[in-house]
N, C-alpha and C positions, 0 to 999 in steps of 0.2 A: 368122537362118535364110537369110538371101540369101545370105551368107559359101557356105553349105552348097549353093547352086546355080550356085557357079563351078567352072569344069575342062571338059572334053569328052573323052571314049571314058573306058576301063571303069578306065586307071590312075588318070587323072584325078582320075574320079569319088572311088573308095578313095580316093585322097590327100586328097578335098575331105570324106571323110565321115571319118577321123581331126582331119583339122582341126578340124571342126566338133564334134566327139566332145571336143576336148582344151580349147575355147572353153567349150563349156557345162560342161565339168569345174570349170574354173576362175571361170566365172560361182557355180556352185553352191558351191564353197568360197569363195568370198569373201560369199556371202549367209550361209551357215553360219556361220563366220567374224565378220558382223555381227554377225548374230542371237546366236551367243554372245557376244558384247562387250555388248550390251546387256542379257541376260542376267544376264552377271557384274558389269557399271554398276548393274541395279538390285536386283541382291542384297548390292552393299556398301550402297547409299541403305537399304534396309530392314535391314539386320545393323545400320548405325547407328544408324536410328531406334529401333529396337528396343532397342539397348544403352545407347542413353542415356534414352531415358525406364526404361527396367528401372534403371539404377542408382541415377535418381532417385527411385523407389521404393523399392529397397533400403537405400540409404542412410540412409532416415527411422529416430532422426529427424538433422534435418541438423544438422553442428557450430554450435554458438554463435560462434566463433573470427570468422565473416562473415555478413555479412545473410543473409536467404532472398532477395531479390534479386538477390544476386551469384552464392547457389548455382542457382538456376532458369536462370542464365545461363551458366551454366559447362556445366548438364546441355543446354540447348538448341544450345548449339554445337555438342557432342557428338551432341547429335540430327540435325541439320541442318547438317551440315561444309561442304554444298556453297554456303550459303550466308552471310551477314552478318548476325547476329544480335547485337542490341545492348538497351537498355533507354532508354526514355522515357517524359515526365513526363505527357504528351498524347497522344492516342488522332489520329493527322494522316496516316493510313497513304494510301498513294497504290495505283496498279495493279502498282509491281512489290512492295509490302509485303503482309506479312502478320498481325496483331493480335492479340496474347490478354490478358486484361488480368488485372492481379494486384493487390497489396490495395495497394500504393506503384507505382504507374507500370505501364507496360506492356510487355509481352513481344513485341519484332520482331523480325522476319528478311526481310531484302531481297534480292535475288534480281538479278543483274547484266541488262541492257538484251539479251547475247546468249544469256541461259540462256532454257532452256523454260521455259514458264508453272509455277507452283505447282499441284500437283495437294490433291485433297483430305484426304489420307493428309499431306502437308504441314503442313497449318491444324491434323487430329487431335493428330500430334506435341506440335506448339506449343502447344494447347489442354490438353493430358494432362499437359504438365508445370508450365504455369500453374496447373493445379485443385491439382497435389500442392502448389505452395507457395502458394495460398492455405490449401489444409486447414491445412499446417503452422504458417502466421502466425496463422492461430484457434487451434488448439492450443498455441503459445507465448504468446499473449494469454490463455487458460485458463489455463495453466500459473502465468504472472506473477501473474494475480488470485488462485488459491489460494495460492503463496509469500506475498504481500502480507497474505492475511487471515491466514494463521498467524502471522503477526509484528507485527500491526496490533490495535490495541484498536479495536472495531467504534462504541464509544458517542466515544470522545475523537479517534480518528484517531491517536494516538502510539502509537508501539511498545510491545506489550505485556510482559509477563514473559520471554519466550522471545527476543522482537527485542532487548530491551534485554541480558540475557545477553549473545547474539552479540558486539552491540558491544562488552560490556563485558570478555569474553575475548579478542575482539581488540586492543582496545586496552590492556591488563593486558599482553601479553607483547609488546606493542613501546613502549609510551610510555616516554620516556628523560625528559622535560621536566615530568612531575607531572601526577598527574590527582586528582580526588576525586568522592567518590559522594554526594550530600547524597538526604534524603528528605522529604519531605513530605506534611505528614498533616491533614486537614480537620477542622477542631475541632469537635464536636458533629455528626459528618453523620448518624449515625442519628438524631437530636432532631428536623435536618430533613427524615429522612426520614418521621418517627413522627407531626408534628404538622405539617408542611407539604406532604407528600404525597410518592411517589418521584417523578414529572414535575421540582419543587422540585429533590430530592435530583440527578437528571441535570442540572439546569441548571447547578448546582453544580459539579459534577464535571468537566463541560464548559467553563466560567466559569474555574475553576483554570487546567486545562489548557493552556486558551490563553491565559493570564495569562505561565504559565511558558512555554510557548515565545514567544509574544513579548519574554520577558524574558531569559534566554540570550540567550549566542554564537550564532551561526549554524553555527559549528563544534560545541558542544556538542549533548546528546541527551536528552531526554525522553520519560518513559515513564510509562506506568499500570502500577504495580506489583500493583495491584489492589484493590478496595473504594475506599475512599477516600487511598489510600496512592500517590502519584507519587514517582518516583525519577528524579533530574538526574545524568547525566556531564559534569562541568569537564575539559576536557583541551587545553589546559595548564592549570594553574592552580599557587596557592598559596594559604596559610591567607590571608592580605590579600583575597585575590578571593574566596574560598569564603564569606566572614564579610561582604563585600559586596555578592555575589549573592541570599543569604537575606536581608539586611535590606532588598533591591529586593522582592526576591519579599512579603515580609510586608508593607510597606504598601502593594503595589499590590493585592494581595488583599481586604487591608484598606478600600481604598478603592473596589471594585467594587458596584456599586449594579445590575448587568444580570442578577441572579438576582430572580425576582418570586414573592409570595406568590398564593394565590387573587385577595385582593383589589387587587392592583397594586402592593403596597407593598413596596420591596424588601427585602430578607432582607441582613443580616449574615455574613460570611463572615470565617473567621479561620482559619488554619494554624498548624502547630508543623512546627519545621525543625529536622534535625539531621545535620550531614554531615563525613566524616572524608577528609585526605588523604591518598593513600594515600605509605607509603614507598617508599625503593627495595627493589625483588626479592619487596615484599607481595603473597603470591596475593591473586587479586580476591575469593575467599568469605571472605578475612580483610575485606577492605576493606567489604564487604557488610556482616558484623557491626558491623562499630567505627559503622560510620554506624547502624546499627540503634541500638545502644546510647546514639546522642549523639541521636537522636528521642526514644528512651526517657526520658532525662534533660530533653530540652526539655518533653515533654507533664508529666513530672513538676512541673517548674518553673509551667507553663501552670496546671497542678490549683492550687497551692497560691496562685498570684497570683489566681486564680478564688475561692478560699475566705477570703482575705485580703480581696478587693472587696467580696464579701459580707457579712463580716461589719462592717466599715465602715457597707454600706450599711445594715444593719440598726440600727447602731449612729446613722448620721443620721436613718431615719427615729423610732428610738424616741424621739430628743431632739425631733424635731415633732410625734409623733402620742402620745407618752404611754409610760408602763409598761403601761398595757393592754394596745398594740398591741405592746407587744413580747412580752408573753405568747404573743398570737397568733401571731405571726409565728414564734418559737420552738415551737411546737406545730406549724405548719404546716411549717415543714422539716424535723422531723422524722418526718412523717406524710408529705410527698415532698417530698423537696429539689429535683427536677427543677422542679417546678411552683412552688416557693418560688423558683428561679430567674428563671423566667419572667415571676413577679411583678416582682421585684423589677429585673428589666431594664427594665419597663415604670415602673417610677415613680423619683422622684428625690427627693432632700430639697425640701422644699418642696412637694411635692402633699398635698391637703388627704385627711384619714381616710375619706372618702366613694370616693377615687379608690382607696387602697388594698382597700376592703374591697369595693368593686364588683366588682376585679381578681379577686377571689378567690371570690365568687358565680358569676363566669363560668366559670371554671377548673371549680369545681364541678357548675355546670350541665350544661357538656362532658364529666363524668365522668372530666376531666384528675385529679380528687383523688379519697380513698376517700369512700364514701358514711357518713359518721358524723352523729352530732347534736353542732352548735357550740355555743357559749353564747353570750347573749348578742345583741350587733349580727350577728355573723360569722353565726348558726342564722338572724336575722329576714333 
């Protein structure tokens, strides 16, 4: 305005009041002028913020292809262009940083020594797209645990029927080098489940389990086929290793003593194995059967070396306890064999007639046998 008080008489004046007139013209467009510059500065800052958390949203959910990590930071940069946005292990933020934290490390953006302060629509941004990838990283940890359990036996931890599948389709249409399907089956597991309890019967089944996977490749795969049934993938393999693997597997089973009765004493565990390998260009439901069939043929085998032992054993104790006790003895497996089993596990040639027939008052007492009238010592 002082500009506006120079000149003297009346032209002067006029020439000094356009001047003045043309100054604040020009003041007033150059404040307009700012004013829309900043204006349109912080309607890109918000169109940005806005479009990058929006697409971080939209996006969900995010590609597998890169971490949620990488993507939270790809969207924050996006959000936040005007500044330096990166990821760290530790939460060390200073006064030009700003923090949000995620489920692996944290979410910054730093801000240069000549820019303005961070406003609080800033920190929201950052904070908004932090929360979306943690939802995300819970929901792909969700995700993982239900995949996991559909393909996981719940009681052994190995791959169930449907896991094992998988493998066993993938590996059927590219293995060039041999593979085979061997099976195995827990001998008597309902006997331990009937008379030793089901708790028994899981120990069991557990006991196996990790028998055979400590006993495979590292490359190979085991699985709960189901009930008492495990099914082994060799891959590579040949008849030599397939015929090697079972005879691993059968006396280390044989030799586990970590299954416990009621009273502390450990339970007996035995298996039958039977496994085929497969040919070239064999669908795998081929390969599935032929291995069924050589179980088939194993437990056959198992029956008859069982009914062979038996009758031996019956045959050692009759020559120590008499024709009596063979009478009995043959009345009692016929009246249950099961329980004439279990007798006769229990004693050996050379126990005295008092051991045997005690065995058999107890069985009876348990109502392990029918309720009939004996003769004899076996009725007193």
């Amino acid at each position: 305005f002082a500009a506006c008080g120079l000149g003297t008489g009346f032209q002067a004046h006029a020439f000094d009041q356009v001047l003045c007139s043309t100054f604040l013209g020009r003041q007033a467009l150059l404040g307009i002028a700012a004013f829309a510059g900043g204006v349109y500065r912080e309607s890109r800052t918000v169109s940005a913020q806005l479009s990058g958390t929006l697409a971080a949203a939209l996006e969900l959910p995010w590609a597998h292809d890169v971490s949620i990590e990488a993507h939270a930071l790809q969207f924050a940069r996006r959000a936040l262009p005007q500044y330096t946005v990166a990821l760290q292990e530790h939460d060390e933020r200073n006064v030009n940083e700003i923090v949000s934290p995620l489920t692996k490390g944290y979410l910054v953006a730093r801000r240069g020594t000549t820019q303005s302060p961070f406003l609080v629509q800033d920190q929201r941004v950052l904070d908004a797209i932090a929360h979306i990838a943690v939802t995300m990283s819970a929901a792909q940890r969700e995700r993982d645990l239900l995949s996991s359990a559909a393909v996981t036996d719940a009681l052994t931890g190995l791959p169930n029927y449907r896991g094992f599948r998988e493998t066993l389709a993938t590996t059927a249409g590219s293995a060039e080098d041999g593979y085979a399907v061997v099976y195995v089956d827990v001998d008597g597991f309902k006997e331990i489940n009937d008379h030793h309890g089901h708790a028994a019967g899981d120990q069991a089944l557990i006991a196996v389990a990790n028998i055979i996977d400590a006993t495979i490749r590292p490359y190979d795969v085991a699985a709960r086929w189901g009930g008492d049934e495990f099914l082994v993938m060799l891959h590579p393999t040949d008849d030599d290793t397939l015929l090697a693997l079972g005879e691993r597997l059968r006396l280390a089973i044989a030799d586990c003593r970590s299954v416990l009765d009621h009273d502390g004493s450990a339970i007996s565990l035995s298996v039958s194995i039977g496994g085929h390998v497969a040919s070239a260009g064999e669908e795998f439901n081929s390969v599935l059967q032929q291995a069924d069939q050589a179980l088939y043929a194993a437990l056959a085998a198992d029956a008859k070396k069982t009914e062979d032992e038996e009758a031996n054993a019956i045959d050692a104790l009759a020559a120590e306890l008499g024709e009596d006790c063979l009478e009995r003895s043959a009345w009692l497996i016929e009246r249950d064999a099961a329980a004439a089993r279990r007798v006769l596990a229990s004693c050996v040639p050379g126990d005295q007639p008092q051991r045997w027939l005690a065995q058999v008052q107890q069985l009876r007492a348990l109502e392990l046998l029918p309720r009939a009238d004996l003769p004899g010592e076996l009725h007193d």
